[in-house]
GUDREN-66582 format. One line per 4 residues: number of its first residue (from 1); their letters; for each residue x negated, y negated, z negated of N, C-alpha, C, O, CB. Coordinates in steps of 0.1 Angstrom, whole numbers, plus 5000, padded with zeros to 4 digits. Glycine has a CB too. Layout:
BEGIN
NUM> a> X Y Z X Y Z X Y Z X Y Z X Y Z; ...
END
This chain:
BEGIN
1> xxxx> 4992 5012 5000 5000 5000 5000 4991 4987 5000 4993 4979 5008 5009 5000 4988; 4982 4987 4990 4971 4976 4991 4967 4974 5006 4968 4963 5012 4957 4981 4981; 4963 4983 5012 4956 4987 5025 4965 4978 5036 4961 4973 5046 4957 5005 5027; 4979 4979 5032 4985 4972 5040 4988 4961 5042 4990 4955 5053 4992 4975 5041
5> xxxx> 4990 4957 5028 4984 4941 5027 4980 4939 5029 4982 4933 5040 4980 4934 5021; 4962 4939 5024 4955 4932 5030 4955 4927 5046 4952 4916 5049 4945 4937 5027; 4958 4938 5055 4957 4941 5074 4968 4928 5072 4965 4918 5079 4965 4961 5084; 4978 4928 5065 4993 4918 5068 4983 4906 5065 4978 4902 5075 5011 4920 5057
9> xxxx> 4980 4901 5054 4977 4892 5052 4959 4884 5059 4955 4873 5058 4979 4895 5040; 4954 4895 5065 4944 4891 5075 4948 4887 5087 4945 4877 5093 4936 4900 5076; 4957 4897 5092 4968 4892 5106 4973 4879 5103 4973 4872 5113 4984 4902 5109; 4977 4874 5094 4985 4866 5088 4979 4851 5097 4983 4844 5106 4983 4867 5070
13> xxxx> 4964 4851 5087 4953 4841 5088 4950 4845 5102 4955 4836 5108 4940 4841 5076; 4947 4851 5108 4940 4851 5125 4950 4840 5131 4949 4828 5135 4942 4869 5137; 4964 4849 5128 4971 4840 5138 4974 4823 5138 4976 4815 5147 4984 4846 5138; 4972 4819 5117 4970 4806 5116 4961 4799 5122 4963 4788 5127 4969 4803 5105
17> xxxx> 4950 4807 5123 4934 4801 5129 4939 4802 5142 4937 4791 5148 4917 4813 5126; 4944 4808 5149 4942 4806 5163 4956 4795 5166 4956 4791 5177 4943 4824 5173; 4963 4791 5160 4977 4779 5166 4964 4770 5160 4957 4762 5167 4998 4777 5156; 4963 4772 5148 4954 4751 5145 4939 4749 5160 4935 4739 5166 4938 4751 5119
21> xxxx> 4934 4764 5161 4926 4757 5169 4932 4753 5181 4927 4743 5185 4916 4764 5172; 4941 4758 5191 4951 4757 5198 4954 4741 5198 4950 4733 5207 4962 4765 5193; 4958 4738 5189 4960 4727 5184 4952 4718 5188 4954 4708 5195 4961 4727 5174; 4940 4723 5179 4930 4711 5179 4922 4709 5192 4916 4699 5195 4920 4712 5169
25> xxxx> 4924 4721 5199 4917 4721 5215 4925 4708 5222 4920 4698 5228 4921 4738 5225; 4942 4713 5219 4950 4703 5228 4944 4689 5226 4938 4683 5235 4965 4703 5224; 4949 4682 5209 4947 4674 5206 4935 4669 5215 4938 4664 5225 4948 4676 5196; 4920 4669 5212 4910 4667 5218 4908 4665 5231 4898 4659 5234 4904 4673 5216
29> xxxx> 4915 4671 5242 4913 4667 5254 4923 4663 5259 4925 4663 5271 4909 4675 5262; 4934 4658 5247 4940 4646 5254 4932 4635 5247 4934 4625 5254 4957 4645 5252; 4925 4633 5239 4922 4624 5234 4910 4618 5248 4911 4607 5253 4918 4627 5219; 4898 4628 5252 4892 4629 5261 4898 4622 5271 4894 4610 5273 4890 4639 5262
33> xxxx> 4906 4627 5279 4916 4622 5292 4916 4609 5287 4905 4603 5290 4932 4630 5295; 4922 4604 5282 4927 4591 5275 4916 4580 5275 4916 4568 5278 4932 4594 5260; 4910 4585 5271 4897 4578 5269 4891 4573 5285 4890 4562 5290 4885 4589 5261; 4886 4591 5292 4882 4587 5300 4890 4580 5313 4884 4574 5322 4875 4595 5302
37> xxxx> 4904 4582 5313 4910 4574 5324 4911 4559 5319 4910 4552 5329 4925 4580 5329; 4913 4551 5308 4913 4541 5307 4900 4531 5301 4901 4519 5299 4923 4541 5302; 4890 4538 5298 4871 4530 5294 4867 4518 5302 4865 4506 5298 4857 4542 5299; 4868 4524 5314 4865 4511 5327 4876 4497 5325 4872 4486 5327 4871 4520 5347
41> xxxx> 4888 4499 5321 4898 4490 5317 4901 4480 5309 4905 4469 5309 4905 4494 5316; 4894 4492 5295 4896 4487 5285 4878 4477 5285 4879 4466 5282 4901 4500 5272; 4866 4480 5289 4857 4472 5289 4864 4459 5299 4863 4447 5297 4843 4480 5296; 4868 4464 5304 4867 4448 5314 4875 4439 5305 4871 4430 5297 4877 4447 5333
45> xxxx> 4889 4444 5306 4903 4437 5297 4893 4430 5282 4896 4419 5277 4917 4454 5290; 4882 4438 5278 4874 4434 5262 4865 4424 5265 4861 4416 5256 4863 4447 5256; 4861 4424 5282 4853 4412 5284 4855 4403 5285 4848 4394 5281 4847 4411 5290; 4865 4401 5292 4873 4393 5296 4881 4381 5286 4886 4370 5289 4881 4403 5303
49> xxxx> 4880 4387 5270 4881 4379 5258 4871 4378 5252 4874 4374 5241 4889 4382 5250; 4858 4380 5253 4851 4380 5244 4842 4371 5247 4842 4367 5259 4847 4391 5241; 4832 4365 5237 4824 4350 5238 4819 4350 5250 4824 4359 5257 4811 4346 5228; 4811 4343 5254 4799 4348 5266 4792 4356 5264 4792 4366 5271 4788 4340 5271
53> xxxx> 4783 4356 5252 4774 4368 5247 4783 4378 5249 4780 4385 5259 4768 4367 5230; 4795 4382 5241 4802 4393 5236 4804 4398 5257 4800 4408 5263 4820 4387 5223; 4808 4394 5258 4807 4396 5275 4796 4402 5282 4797 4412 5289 4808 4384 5281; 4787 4395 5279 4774 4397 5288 4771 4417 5281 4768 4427 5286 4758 4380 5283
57> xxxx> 4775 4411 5264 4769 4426 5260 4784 4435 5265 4780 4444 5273 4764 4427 5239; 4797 4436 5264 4802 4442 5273 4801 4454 5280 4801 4466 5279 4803 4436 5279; 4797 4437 5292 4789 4447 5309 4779 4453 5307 4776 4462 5316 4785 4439 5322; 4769 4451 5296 4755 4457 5298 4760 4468 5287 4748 4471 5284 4740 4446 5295
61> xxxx> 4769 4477 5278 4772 4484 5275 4780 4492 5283 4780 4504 5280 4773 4480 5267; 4790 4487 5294 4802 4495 5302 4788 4499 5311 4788 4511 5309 4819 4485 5310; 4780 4497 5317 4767 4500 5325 4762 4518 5320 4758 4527 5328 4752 4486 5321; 4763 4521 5307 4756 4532 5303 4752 4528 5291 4748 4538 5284 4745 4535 5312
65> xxxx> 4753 4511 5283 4747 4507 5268 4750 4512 5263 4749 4524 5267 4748 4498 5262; 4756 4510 5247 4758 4513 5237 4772 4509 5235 4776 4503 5226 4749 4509 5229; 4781 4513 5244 4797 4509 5238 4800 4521 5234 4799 4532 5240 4810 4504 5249; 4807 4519 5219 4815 4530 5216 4834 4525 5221 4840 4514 5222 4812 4534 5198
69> xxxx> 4837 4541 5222 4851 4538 5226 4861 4544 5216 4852 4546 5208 4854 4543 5239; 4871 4549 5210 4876 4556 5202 4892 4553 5204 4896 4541 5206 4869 4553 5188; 4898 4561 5204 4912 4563 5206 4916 4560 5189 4910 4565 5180 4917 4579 5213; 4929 4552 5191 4938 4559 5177 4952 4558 5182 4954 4556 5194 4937 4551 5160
73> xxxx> 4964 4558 5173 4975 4556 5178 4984 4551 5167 4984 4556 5155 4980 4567 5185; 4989 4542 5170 4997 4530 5158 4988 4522 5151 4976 4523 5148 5005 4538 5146; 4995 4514 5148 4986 4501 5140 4991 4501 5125 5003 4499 5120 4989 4482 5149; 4983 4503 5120 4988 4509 5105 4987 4492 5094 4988 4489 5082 4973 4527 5097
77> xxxx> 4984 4487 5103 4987 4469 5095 5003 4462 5101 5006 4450 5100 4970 4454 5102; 5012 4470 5107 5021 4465 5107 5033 4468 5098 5034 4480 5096 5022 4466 5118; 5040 4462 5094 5048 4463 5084 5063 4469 5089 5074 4462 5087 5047 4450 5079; 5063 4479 5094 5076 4488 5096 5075 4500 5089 5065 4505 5086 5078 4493 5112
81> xxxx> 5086 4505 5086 5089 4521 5076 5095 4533 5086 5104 4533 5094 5104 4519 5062; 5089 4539 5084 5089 4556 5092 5105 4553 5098 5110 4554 5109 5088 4575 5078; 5111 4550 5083 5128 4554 5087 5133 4541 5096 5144 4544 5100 5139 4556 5070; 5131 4532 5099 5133 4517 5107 5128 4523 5124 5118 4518 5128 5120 4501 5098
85> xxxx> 5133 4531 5130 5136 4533 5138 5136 4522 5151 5126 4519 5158 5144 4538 5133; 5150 4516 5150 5156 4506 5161 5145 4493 5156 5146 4483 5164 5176 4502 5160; 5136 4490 5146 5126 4481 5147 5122 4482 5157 5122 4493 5162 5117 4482 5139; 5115 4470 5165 5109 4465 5176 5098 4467 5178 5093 4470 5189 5110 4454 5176
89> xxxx> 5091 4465 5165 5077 4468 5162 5075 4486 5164 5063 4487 5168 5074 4463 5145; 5081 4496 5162 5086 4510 5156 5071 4514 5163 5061 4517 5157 5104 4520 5160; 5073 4514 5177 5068 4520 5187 5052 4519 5187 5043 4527 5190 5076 4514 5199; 5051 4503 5181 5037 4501 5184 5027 4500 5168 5015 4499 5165 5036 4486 5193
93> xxxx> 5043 4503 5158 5030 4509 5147 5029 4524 5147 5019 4529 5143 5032 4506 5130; 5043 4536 5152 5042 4550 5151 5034 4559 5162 5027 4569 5159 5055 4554 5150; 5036 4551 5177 5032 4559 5185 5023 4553 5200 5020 4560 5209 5045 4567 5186; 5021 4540 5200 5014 4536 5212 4999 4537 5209 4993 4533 5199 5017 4522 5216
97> xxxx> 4994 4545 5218 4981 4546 5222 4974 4533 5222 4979 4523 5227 4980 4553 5235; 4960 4532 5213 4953 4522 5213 4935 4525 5214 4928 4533 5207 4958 4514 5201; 4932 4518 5224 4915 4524 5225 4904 4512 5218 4903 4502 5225 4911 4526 5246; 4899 4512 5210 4890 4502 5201 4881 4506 5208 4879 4518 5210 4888 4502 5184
101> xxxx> 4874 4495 5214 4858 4493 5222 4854 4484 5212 4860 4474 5208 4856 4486 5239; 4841 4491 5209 4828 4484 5204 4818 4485 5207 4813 4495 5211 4825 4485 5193; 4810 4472 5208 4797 4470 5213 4787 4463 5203 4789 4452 5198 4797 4462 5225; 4776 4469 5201 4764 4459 5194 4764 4448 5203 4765 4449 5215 4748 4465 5192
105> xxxx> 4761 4432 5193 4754 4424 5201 4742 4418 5189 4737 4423 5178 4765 4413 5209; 4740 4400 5200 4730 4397 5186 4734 4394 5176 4726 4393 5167 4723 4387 5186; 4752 4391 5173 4754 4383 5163 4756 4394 5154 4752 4395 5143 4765 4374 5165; 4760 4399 5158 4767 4414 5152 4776 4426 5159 4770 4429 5170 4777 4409 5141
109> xxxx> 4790 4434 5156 4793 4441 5164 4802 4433 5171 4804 4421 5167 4797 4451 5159; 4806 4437 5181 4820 4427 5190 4828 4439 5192 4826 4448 5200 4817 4418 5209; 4841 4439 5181 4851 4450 5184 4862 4448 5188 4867 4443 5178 4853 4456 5176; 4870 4449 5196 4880 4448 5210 4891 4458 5208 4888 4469 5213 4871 4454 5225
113> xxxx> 4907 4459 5202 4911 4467 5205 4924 4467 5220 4935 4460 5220 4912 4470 5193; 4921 4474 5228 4926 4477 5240 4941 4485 5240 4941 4497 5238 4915 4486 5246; 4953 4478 5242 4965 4485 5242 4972 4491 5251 4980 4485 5257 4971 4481 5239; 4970 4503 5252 4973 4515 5270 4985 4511 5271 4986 4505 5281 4973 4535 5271
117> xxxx> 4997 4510 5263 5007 4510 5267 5012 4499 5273 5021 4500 5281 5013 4513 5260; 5006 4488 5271 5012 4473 5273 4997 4464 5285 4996 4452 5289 5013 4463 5251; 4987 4477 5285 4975 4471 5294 4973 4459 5293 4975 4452 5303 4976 4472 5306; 4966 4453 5278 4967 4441 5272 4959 4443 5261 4960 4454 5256 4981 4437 5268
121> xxxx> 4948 4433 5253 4942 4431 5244 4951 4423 5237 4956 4412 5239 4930 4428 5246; 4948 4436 5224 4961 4432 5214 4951 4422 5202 4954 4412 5196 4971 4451 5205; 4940 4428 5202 4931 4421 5189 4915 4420 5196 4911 4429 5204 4932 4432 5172; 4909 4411 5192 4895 4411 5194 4887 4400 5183 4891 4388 5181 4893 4406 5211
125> xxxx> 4879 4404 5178 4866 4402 5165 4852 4410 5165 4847 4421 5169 4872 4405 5149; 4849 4395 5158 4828 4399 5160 4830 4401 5148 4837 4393 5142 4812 4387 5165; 4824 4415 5141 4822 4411 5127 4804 4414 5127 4795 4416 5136 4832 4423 5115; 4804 4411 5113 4790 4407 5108 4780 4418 5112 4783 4430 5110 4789 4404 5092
129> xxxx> 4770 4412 5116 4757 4422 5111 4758 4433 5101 4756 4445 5105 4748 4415 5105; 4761 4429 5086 4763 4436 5074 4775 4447 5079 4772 4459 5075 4767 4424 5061; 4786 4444 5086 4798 4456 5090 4794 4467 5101 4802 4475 5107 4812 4447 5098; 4781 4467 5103 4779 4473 5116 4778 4490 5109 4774 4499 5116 4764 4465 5125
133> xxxx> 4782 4492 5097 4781 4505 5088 4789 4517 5098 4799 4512 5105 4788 4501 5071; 4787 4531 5099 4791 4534 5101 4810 4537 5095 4813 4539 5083 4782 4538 5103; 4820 4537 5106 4834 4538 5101 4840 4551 5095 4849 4552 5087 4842 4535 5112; 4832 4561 5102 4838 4580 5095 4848 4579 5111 4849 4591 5116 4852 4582 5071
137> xxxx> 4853 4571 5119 4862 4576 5129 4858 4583 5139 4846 4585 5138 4868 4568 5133; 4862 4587 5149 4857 4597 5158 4859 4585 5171 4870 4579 5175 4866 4615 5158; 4845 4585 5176 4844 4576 5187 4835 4584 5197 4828 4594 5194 4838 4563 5183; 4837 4578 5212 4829 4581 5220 4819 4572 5225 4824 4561 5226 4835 4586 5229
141> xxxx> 4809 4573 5227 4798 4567 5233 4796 4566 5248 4801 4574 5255 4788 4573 5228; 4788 4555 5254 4787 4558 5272 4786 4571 5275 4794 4575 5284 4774 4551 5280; 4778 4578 5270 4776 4588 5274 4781 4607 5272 4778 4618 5277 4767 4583 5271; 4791 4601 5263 4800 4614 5250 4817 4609 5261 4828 4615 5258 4800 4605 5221
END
């Protein structure tokens, strides 16, 4: 009887392990796709607001530099509730795709965030030298 347990409860876990990685495969190459069909866009759309410097470094990052790119989705500084639905806002704090481009420059970082759904820079800031710390988020690089 033990014997059978355990087999149930090892079957159990394979099959958990294989949906999350499932999962996480999906997840990831849509994130990929996403990234890579809109990068070229979201650099220009980033340059296109940003100082002269923040510009110049930009293009010499969209070239192969040092831009990181990173997907997220919703803007978690807007003030709507899960359950507020017919809110106006709903859409673009729960579920619109947003690509944050960052680039080193001299001043410091120039961070850009890029909005797929509305093909529009929703926010753009240089922060300091001192902010250039790593974030823990999952970004891509020119080259990643």
């Amino acid at each position: 009887m033990r014997l059978l347990l355990f087999v149930l409860v090892v079957l159990a876990l394979g099959k958990v392990g294989k949906v999350g990685m499932q999962y996480y495969i999906r997840e990831r190459s849509i994130e990929d796709t996403l990234i890579a069909a809109y990068r070229e866009h979201a650099i220009a759309a980033c340059a296109l607001h940003a100082t002269e410097q923040g510009a110049a470094a930009y293009r010499a990052g969209g070239d192969g530099g040092s831009v990181t790119v990173e997907l997220t989705v919703g803007r978690p500084e807007l003030n709507v509730r899960l359950w507020q639905t017919s809110h106006e806002a709903w859409s673009a704090r729960y579920s619109d795709p947003f690509l944050i481009v960052s680039v080193p420059g001299p001043t410091g970082v120039q961070r850009c965030e890029y909005d797929i759904h509305n093909a529009e820079v929703r926010d753009w800031r240089r922060m300091p030298e001192r902010a250039r710390g790593g974030s823990g988020t999952r970004g891509r690089t020119a080259a990643g």
